[in-house]
N, C-alpha and C positions, 0 to 999 in steps of 0.2 A: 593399333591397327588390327582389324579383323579379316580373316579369311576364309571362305566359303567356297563352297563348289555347287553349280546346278547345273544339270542335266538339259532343259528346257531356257531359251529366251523368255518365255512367258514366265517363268520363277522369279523374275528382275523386275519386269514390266517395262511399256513402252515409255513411260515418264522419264524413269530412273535411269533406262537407257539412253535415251536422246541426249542427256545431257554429256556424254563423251563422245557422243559420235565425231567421228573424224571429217575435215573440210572439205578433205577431196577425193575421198573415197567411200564408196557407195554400198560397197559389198558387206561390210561390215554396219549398214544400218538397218535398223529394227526390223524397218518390214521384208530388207530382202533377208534377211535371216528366217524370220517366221516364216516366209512362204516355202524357205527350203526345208522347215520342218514339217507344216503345216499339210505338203503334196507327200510327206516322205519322202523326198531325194535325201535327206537325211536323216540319222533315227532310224527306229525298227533294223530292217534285215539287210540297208545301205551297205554296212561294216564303217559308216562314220556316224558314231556315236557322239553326239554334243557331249562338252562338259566345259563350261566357263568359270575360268580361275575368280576370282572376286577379292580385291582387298578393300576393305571398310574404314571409314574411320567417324569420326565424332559430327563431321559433315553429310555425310550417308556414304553413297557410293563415287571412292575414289579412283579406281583402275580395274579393269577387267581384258585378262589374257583369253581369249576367244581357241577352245581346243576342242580335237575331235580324236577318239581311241580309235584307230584303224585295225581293219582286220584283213588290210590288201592295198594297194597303193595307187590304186584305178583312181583318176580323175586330180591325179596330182599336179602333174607337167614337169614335174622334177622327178627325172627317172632312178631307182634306188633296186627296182628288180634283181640287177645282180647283187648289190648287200644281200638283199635276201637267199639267193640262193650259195654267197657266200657263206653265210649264217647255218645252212644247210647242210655244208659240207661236214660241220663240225658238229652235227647234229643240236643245233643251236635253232629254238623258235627265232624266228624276226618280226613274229605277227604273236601278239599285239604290240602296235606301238602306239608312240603320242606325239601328235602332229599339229602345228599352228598354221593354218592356210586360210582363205576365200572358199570354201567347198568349189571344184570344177572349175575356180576360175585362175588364170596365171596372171594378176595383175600385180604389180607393187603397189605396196600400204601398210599403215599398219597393225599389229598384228597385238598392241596392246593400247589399247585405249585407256587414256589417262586424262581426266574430269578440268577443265582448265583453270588455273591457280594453284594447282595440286604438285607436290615435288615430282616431277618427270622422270626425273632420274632413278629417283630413290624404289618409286613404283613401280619402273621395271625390274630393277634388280629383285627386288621382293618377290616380284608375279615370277620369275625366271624361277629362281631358287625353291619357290613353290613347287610350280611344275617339274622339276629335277626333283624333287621330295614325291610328289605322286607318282614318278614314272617308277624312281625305287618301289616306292609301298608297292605298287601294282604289277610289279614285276615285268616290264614293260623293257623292250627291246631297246629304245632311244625315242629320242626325243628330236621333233624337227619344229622348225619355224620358215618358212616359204615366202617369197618375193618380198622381204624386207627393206625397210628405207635404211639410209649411212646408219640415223641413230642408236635403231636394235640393234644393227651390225656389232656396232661395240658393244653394246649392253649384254650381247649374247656371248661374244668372246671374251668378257671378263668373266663370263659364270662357266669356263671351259668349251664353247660349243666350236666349233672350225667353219669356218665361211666357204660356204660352195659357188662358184659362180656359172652361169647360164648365158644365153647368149637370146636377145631378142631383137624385133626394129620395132625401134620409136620413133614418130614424128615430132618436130617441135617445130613451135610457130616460132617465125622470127620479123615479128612485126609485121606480115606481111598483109596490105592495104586490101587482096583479094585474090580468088584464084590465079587471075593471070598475074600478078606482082610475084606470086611462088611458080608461074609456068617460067617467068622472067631469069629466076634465078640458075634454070636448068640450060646446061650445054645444050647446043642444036636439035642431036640428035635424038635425045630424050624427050625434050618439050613436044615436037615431032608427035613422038611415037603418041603418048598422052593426048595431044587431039586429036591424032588418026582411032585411038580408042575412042576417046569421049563420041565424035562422030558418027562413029561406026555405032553406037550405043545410039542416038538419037535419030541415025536411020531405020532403027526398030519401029518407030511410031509407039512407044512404051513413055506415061506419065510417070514424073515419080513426085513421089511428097516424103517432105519429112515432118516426121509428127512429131510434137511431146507436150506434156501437160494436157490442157483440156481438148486440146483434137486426139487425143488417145481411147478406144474405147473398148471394153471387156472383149470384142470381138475380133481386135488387133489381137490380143492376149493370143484367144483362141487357133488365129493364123496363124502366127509365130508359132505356136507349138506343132501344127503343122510342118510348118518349115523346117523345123528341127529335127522331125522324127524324119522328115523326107531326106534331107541331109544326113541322118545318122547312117540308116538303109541305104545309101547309095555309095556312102564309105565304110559301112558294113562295123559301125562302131557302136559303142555301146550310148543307149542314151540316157544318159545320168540323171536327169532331172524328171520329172515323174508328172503325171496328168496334174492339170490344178496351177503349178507352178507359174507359167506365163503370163493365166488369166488376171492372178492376185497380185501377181507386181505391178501389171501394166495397172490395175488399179488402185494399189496402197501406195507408187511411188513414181506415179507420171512425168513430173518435174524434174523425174533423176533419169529418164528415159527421152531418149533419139532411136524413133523407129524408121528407118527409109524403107520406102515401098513402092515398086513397081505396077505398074498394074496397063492393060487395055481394056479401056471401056470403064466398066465396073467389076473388070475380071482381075482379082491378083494375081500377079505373075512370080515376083519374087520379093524376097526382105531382107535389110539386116537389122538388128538389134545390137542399139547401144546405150551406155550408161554414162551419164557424166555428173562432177559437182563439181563446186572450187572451178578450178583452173583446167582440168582434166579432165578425159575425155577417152573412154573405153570400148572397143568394138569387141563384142560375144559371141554373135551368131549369126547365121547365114542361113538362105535356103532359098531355093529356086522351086516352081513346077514346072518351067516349060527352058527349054535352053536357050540362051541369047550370047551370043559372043561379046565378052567384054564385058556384061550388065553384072558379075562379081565386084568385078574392079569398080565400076561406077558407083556402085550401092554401096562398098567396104570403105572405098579407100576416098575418089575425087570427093564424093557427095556429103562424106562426113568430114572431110581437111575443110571444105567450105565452110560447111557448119562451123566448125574449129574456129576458123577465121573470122565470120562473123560476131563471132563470141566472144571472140580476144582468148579464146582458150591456149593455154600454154602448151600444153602435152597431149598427145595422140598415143595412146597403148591401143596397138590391132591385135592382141593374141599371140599366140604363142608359134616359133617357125617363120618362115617363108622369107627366103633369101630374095625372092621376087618381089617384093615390097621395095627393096634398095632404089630399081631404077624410077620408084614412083615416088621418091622421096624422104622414107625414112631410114633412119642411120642404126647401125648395127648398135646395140647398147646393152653394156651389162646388168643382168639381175641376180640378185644374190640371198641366199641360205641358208642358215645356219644348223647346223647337225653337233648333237652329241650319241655318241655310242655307249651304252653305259657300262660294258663290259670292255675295260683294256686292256686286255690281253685282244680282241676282235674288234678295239677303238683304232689300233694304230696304221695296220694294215690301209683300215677306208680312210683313216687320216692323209694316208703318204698319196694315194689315190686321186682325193681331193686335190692335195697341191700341185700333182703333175696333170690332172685337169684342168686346172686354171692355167698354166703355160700354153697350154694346146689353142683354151678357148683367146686368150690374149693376142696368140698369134692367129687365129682366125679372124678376128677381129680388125686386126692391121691389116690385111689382105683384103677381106671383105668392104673395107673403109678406101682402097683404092679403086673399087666400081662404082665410088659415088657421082651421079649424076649431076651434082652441083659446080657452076659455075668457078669458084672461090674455094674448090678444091684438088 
């Protein structure tokens, strides 16, 4: 086995890549990578620097750990700010580190793509141990891997890293025939409120469509980016992603794309942007230009379970946050992390940290799971 490191997606090529892309996750294929490098949301003066672990073997290319050198922790969704300024106190850098994620995105997936036929196991272990070797050579504060499936879970805590866990809502279909078969399942008072929304949204006199594949066009691109910057400014956040970026996925990866769009007339009103493959099914973005009561919820949440359900789609990921999601149906659900600190004498401390964070988020969770809106619970 051989192993390599390149800086650039394009080092690999789009061939060589495709053939590990993963079933049900989108973030990690060819072109939405290229396009993050391609607008520079990544690369250059980002502070996330590509570098993809690469192991070889007699077949070509058999696994690849997808990493980025951070030089700040913006656009993470796993908050580590205080390590750092723990790191601080002791006059200890925490920047640079080395980070396994989705750039900007909080979804679970994973995070080492392995060629199918290929020993699974054994090419994580290898890409892990890898990357714990470059984090040494590079002098490099620790080492993370973000929104993990079960499998890396173990794979990462056999090579020392400690499992963090997070708290998000996920929807999941559960067979149901159509919307109203899922308005069926909700207590009274919930199903309720959901068509006093939905109504209230369709007394707007506002279209909406959902687009993907060939009804997608460079100039969807173009509005969503819109939308984004509109949304960033109105929450006064940073906007990660960089001119270019909308136009090129909405065109390299349409089939992987659910754009909902409002609109009067021929006038856009609002959108959300979403990804899906396999079974799964990702919401990213939002953004409105005119205000409408409810038309979030309609466009984020009803308009894309639909979709879901037309699709037989199994899993709903809406992002990251929003306890308010609960009474619309989705259930509170763990995501998980793994972290190594490379210095332990400053490992043990965020170790003890970690585990009395996961007490806290488990009993959140039990609580949270007692405002569900469902019937059969």
């Amino acid at each position: 086995m051989d192993y390599k490191l390149s800086s650039s997606i394009e080092d690999i090529g789009a061939t060589t890549w495709k053939g590990l892309e993963a079933p049900d996750f989108p973030f990690f294929d060819y072109p939405f990578l290229k396009a993050l490098e391609d607008s520079g949301s990544i690369g250059g003066s980002s502070g996330w620097d590509p570098i993809y672990l690469q192991a070889w073997d007699a077949q070509g290319l058999a696994g690849v750990l997808c990493g980025y050198v951070k030089s700040h922790s913006y656009g993470e969704y796993i908050f580590d700010w205080e390590w750092a300024r723990f790191f601080q106190r002791f006059h200890r850098p925490y920047y640079p580190k080395l980070l396994h994620a989705a750039p900007f995105t909080p979804a679970t997936g994973p995070r080492i793509l392995v060629r199918p036929g290929a020993d699974a196991r054994q090419l994580r272990d290898r890409l892990i141990q890898f990357s714990l070797q470059l984090a040494v050579k590079g002098q490099l504060s620790s080492d993370h891997a973000l929104f993990i499936p079960d499998e890396e879970c173990l794979a990462f805590q056999e090579q020392g890293f400690t499992i963090r866990h997070s708290l998000q809502y996920h929807w999941r279909n559960q067979a149901y025939r159509d919307f109203q078969d899922y308005l069926d399942s909700f207590v009274g008072k919930r199903r309720r409120d959901i068509q006093r929304e939905r109504q209230r949204v369709a007394s707007h006199g506002l279209s909406i469509q959902l687009l993907t594949g060939a009804d997608l066009k460079p100039e969807h691109g173009a509005l969503m980016e819109q939308l984004y910057l509109t949304t960033a400014e109105k929450k006064d956040a940073i906007p990660y992603l960089s001119a270019g970026f909308f136009e090129q996925v909405f065109t390299a990866m349409p089939d992987r794309i659910l754009f909902v769009l409002a609109s009067r007339g021929e006038q856009p009103i609002a959108g959300a942007l979403n990804f899906f493959k396999g079974r799964t099914l990702f919401g990213r973005y939002w953004g409105s230009l005119e205000t409408y009561q409810d038309l979030h919820f309609e466009l984020c949440y009803y308009q894309t379970i639909e979709f879901a359900i037309q699709r037989r789609l199994e899993l709903f990921e809406a992002g990251a946050q929003g306890e308010h999601k609960i009474q619309r149906g989705f259930r509170p659900s763990l995501t998980r992390s793994a972290h190594r600190i490379m210095d332990p004498n400053l490992r043990e401390p965020i170790e003890r940290f970690i585990q009395e964070e996961r007490q806290m988020i488990q009993a959140a969770i039990e609580e949270l799971d007692r405002k569900s809106p469902f019937r059969d619970t």
